[in-house]
C-alpha positions in Angstrom: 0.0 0.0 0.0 2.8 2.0 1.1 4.4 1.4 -2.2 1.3 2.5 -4.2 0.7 5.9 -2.3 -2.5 4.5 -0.5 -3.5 5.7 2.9 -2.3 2.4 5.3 -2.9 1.7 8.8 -2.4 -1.6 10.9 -3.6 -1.6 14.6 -2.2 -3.3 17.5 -4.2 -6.9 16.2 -3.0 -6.6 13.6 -6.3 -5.1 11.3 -5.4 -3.4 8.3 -6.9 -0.8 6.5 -6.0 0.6 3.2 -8.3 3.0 1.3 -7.7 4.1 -2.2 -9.3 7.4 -3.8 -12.1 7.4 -6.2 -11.1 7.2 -9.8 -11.0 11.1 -11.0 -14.2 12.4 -11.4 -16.4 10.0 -9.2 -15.1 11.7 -6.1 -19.0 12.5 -5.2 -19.9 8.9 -5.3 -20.5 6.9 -1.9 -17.5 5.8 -0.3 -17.2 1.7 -0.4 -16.1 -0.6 2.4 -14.5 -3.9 0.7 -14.0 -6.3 3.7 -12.3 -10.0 4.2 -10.6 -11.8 7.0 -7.0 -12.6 7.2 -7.1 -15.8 9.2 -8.1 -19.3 8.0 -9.3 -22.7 9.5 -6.1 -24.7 9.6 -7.5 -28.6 9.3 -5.3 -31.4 8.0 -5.6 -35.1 7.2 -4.9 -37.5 9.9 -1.3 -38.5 8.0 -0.8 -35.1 7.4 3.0 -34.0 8.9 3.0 -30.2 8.5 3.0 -27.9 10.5 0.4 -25.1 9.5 1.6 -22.5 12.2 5.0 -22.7 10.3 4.5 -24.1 7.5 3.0 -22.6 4.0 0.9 -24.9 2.1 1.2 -27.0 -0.5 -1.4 -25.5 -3.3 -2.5 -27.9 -6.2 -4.2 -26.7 -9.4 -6.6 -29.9 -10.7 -8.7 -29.3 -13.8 -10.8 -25.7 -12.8 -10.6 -26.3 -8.9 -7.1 -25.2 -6.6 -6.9 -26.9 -3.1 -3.7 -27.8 -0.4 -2.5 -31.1 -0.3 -3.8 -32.3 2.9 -4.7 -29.1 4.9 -7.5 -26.4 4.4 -6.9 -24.4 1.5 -7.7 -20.9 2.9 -9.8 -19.7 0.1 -12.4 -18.7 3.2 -11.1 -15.7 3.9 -8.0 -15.7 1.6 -10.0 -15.3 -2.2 -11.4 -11.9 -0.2 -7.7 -10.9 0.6 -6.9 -11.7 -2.9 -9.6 -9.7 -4.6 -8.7 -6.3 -2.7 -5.6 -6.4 -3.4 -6.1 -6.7 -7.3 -8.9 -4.1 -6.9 -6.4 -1.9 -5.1 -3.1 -2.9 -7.5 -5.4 -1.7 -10.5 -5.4 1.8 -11.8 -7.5 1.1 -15.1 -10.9 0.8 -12.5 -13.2 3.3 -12.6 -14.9 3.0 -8.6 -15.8 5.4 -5.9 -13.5 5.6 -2.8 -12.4 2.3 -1.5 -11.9 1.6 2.0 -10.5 -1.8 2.1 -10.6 -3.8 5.8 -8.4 -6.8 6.4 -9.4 -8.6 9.6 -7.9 -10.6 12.1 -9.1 -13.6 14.3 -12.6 -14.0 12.3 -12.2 -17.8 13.1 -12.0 -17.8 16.7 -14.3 -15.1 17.5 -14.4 -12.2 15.8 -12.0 -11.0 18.2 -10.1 -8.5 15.0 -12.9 -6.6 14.4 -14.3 -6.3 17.7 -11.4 -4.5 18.8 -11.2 -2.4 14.9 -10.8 1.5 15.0 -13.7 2.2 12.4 -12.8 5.8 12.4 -11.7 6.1 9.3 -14.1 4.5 7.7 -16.5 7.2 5.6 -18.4 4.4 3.7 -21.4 3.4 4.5 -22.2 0.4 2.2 -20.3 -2.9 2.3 -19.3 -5.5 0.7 -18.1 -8.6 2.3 -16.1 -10.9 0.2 -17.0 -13.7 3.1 -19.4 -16.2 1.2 -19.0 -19.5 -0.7 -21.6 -19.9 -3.4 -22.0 -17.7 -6.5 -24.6 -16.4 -7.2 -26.0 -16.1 -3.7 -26.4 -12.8 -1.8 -26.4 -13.2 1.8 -27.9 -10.3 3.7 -28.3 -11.5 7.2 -26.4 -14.0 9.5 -26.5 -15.3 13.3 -25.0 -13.9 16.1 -22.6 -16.0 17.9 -20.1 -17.1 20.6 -17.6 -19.4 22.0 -18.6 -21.0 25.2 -16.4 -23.4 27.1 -17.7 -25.9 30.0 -15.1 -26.3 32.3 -14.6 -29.4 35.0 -12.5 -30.0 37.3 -10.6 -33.2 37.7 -9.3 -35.2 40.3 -7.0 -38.3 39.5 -6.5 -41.6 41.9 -5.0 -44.7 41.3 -6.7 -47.5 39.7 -6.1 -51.4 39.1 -7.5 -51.9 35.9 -6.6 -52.7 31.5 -6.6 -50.2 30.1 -8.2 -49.3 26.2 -8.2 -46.5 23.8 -11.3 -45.8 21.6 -10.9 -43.6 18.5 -13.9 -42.7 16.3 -12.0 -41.2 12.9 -13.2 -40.5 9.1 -16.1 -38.8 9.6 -17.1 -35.8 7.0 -16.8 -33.2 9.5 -17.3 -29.3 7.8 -18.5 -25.9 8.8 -20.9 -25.9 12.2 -23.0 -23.4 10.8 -23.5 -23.7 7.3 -23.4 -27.5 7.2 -25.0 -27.8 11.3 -28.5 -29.1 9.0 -26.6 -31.8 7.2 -27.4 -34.6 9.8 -23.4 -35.0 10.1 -21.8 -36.4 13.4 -20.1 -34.9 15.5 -17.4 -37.2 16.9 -17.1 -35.7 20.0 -20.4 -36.6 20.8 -20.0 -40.0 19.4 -17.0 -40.7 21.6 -19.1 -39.6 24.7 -22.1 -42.5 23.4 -19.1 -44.8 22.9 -17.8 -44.2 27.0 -21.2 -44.2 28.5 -21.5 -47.6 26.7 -18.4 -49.0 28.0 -19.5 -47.5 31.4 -23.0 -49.8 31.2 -20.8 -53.4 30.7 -18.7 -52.9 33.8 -16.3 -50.4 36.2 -14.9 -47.9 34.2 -12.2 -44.9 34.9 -11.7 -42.4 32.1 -8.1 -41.3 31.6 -8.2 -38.4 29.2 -10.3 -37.5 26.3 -9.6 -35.3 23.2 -11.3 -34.7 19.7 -12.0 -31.2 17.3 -9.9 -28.5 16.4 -11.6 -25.4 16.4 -15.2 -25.1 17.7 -16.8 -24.1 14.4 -15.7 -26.9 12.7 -17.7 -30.3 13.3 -15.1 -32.4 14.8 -13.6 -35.2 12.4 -12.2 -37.7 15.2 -12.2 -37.9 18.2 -10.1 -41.0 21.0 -10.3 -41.6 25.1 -7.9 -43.7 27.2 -10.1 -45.8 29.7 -9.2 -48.1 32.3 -11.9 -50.6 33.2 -12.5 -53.8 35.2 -13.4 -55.4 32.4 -11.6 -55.2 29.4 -13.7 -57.9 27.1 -17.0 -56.6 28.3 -15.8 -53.1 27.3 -14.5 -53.9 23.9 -18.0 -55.4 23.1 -19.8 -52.7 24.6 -18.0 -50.4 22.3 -17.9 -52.8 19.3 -21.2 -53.2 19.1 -22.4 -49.7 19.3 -19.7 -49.1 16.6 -21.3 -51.3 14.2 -24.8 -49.2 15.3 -22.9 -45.8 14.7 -22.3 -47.1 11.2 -25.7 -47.9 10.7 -27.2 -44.6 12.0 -24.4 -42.4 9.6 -24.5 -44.7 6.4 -25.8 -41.7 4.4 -23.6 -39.0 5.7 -20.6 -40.9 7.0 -19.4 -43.3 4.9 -15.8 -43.6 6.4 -17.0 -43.5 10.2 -14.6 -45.8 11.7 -14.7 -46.8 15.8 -11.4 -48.6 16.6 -10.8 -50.6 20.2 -7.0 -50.8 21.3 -5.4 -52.1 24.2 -3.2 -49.1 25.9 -1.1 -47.7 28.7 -2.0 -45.4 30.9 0.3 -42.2 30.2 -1.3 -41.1 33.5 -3.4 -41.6 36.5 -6.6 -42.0 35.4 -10.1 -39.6 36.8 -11.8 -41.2 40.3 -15.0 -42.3 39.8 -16.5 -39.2 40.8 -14.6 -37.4 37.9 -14.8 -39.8 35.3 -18.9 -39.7 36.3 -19.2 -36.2 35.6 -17.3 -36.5 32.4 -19.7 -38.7 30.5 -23.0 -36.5 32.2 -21.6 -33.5 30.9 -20.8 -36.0 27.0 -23.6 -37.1 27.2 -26.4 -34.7 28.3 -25.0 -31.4 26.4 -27.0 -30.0 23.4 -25.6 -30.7 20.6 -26.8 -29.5 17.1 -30.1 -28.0 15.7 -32.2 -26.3 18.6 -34.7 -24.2 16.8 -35.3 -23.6 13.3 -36.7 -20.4 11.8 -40.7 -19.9 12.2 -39.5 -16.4 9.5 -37.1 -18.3 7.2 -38.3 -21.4 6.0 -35.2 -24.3 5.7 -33.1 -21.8 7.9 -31.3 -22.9 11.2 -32.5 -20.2 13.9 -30.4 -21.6 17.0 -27.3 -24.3 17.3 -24.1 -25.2 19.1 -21.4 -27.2 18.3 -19.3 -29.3 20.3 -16.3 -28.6 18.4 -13.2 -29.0 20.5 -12.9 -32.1 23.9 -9.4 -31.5 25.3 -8.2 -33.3 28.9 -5.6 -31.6 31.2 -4.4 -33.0 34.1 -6.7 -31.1 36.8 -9.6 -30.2 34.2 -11.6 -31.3 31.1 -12.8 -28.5 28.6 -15.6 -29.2 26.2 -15.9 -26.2 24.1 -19.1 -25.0 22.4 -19.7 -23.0 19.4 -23.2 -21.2 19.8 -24.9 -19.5 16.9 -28.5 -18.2 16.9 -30.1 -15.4 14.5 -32.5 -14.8 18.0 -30.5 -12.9 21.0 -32.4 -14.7 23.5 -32.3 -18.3 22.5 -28.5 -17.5 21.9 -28.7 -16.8 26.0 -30.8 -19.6 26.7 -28.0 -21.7 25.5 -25.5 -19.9 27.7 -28.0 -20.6 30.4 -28.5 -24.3 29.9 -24.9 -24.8 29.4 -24.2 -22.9 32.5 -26.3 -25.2 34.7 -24.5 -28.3 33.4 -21.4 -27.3 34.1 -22.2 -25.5 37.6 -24.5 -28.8 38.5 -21.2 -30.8 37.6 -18.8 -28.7 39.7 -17.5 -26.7 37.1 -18.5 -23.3 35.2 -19.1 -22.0 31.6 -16.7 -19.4 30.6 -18.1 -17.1 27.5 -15.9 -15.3 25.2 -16.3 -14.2 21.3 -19.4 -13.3 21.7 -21.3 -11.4 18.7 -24.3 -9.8 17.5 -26.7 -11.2 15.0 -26.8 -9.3 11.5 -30.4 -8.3 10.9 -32.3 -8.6 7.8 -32.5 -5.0 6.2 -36.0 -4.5 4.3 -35.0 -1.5 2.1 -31.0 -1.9 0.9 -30.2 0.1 -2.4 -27.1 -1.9 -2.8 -29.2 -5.1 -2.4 -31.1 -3.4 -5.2 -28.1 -2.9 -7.2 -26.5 -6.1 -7.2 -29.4 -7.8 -8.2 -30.4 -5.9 -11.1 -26.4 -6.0 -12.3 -26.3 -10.0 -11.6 -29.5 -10.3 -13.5 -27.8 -9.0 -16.5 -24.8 -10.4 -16.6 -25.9 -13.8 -15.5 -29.4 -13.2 -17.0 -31.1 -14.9 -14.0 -31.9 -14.3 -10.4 -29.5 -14.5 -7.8 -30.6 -16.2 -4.8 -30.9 -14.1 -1.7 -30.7 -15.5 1.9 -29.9 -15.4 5.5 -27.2 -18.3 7.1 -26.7 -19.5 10.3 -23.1 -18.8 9.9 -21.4 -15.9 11.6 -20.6 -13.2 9.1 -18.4 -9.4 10.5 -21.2 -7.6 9.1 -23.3 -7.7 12.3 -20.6 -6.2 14.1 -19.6 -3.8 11.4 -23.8 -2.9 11.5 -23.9 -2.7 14.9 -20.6 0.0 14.8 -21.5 1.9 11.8 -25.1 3.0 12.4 -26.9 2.6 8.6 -24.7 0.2 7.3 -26.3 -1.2 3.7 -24.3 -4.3 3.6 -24.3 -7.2 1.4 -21.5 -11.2 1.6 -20.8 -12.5 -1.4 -18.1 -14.5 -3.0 -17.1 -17.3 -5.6 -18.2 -20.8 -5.5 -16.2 -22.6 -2.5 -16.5 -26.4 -1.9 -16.1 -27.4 1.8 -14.7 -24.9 3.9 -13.2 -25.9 7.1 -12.2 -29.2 5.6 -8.9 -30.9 4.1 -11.1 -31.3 1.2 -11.4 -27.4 0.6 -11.7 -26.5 -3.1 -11.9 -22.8 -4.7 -13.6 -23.3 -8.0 -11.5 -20.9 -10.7 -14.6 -20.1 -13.3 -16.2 -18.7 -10.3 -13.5 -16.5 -9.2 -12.9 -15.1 -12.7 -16.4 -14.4 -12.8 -17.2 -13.1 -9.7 -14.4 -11.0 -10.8 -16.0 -9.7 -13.5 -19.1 -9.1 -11.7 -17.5 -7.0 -9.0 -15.8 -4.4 -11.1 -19.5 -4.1 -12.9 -20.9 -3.3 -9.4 -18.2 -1.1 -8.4 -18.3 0.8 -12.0 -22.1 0.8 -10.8 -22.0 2.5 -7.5 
């Protein structure tokens, strides 16, 4: 930016802004926010050796799609970073005054533009380069949070075999836009698999881990028991295995439940620990909780169970919430908070963000529609998500905000199998410097 002679400001998270005078003679036209995130999902494959905190990926062109060997590709928020940049680098664009914002921390909470100085931010019409299917406008999303139930653990000796159960190969994906798929959560699985163990005989948990990042539908998930019983625990598990498979035959092909003998790398939970483990697996929501009475096919309230980790003195299941209704968004906080307080524990809330409400009367809404039917000469498809999009933050911050997400077509976000379809982009492209030649 610097380079270029553009205005340039990074804060202390590391937000950038860079804004770009209008073309010569379209200085009285409305000043346009152009917005994106900086961070990405980092997800691998289970034989997957990098190291994505050090490590740049591998990028693979096949046919009209680009994806990373093994890893998440990026393309959710990267494409937006991309398309700035070029908007930014090009001097032959006629467009009003661009105000281009570059986010941090989207992923895990919002937490960059919570803390962004909007001050220098004129526009009052946005576009968010934030969404993964052409041809759809999104206009509204839900509000959302990260909520974490925390338990405390105490450890005693225990005379028993000891077995690890992993649940791996499930389809996993985005816990918003993909929550309505009927996909399972392995988290959740692996908290059906221990209560079953726990029914055929004594059983002591050791640790138990699964998920990544809470808005990603955990993949796999394992647990290190020791139990009385070893035979009667394998079969427990076994058998419920082959019933997992037969539940998720249509969205989880690969689900896979595997029964090892192992050591205990530490002293396992007492029972009074290893009790209020498997309440707290197996009596947390999980999944849809309301659907839309507004939006017909729309997910109104949900939470994910998206990351089980076990430390020596604690065990932290953490919860993304969404919800497009403020109150049903608390009244997951509250029900969560009960759990954990009625297990001896507590709920700790952070991330949390507004809902982006559904504007009647938007001009740019207007715009882009008329301009996408003729250059695509059909309708676009407007919409609300469950997914958490900046713009209800950015609305709630920048009072008459006319925004609109769009992007190209994106194939499993959150996912190793992440694919940015390249038609798309070069059309969406296209269609971008139309609207901004528009505005």
């Amino acid at each position: 930016a610097r380079e270029r002679g553009l205005w340039v400001d990074q804060d202390e998270l590391h937000n950038v802004i860079i804004i770009k005078e209008a073309t010569p003679g379209h200085e009285a036209a409305e000043p346009l926010i152009l917005q994106g995130h900086l961070d990405m999902v980092c997800e691998k494959t289970a034989d997957c050796a990098k190291d994505m905190s050090r490590e740049g990926l591998d990028l693979v062109v096949d046919g009209d799609t680009v994806y990373a060997k093994g890893t998440t590709l990026g393309g959710d928020d990267g494409i937006a970073v991309a398309i700035a940049l070029a908007l930014l680098d090009d001097d032959s664009l006629v467009h009003p005054r661009l105000e281009a914002v570059f986010t941090t921390e989207e992923e895990v909470g919002m937490d960059g533009v919570r803390g962004l100085d909007v001050s220098p931010l004129k526009g009052r019409t946005l576009l968010n380069l934030d969404s993964e299917a052409e041809g759809v406008f999104t206009v509204s999303c839900a509000g959302g949070s990260r909520a974490a139930c925390v338990l405390p653990v105490t450890r005693a000796p225990y005379d028993g075999a000891c077995l690890r159960v992993a649940v791996s190969g499930l389809t996993g994906g985005h816990s918003g836009s993909e929550i309505n798929k009927g996909r399972a959560n392995a988290d959740m699985l692996l908290g059906r698999l221990l209560e079953a163990a726990a029914a055929a005989g004594e059983l002591r948990l050791v640790h138990a881990q699964g998920g990544l990042k809470d808005n990603a539908i955990p993949v796999a998930a394992e647990a290190v028991i020791a139990v009385a019983d070893a035979g009667a625990a394998r079969a427990a598990m076994e058998q419920l295995g082959e019933a997992l498979k037969r539940e998720y035959h249509v969205t989880e092909p690969g689900l896979t439940v595997v029964i090892t003998d192992a050591a205990a790398e530490e002293v396992p939970m007492d029972q009074a620990s290893t009790d209020r483990a498997l309440c707290l697996l197996s009596c947390a929501p999980n999944g849809i909780q309301a659907m839309s009475m507004d939006l017909p096919g729309l997910v109104q309230t949900s939470l994910n169970l998206g990351i089980l980790e076990t430390e020596t003195a604690s065990m932290t299941a953490t919860f993304c919430v969404r919800s497009s209704v403020s109150s049903q968004k608390e009244m997951l906080h509250s029900r969560l908070k009960r759990l954990a307080e009625q297990l001896g524990g507590e709920l700790r809330v952070t991330g949390d963000y507004p809902a982006w409400e559904y504007r009647a009367d938007s001009p740019l809404r207007e715009r882009m529609v008329e301009l996408f039917r003729e250059q695509y000469g059909k309708e676009p498809q407007v919409e609300a998500i469950h997914a958490g999009l900046e713009c209800g933050i950015f609305s709630d911050r920048l009072p008459g905000l006319d925004a609109v997400s769009f992007g190209p077509q994106m194939h499993d976000i959150h996912t190793s199998r992440e694919r940015l379809d390249i038609a798309s982009t070069a059309r969406t492209w296209e269609y971008l410097v139309a609207v901004l030649e528009r505005l």
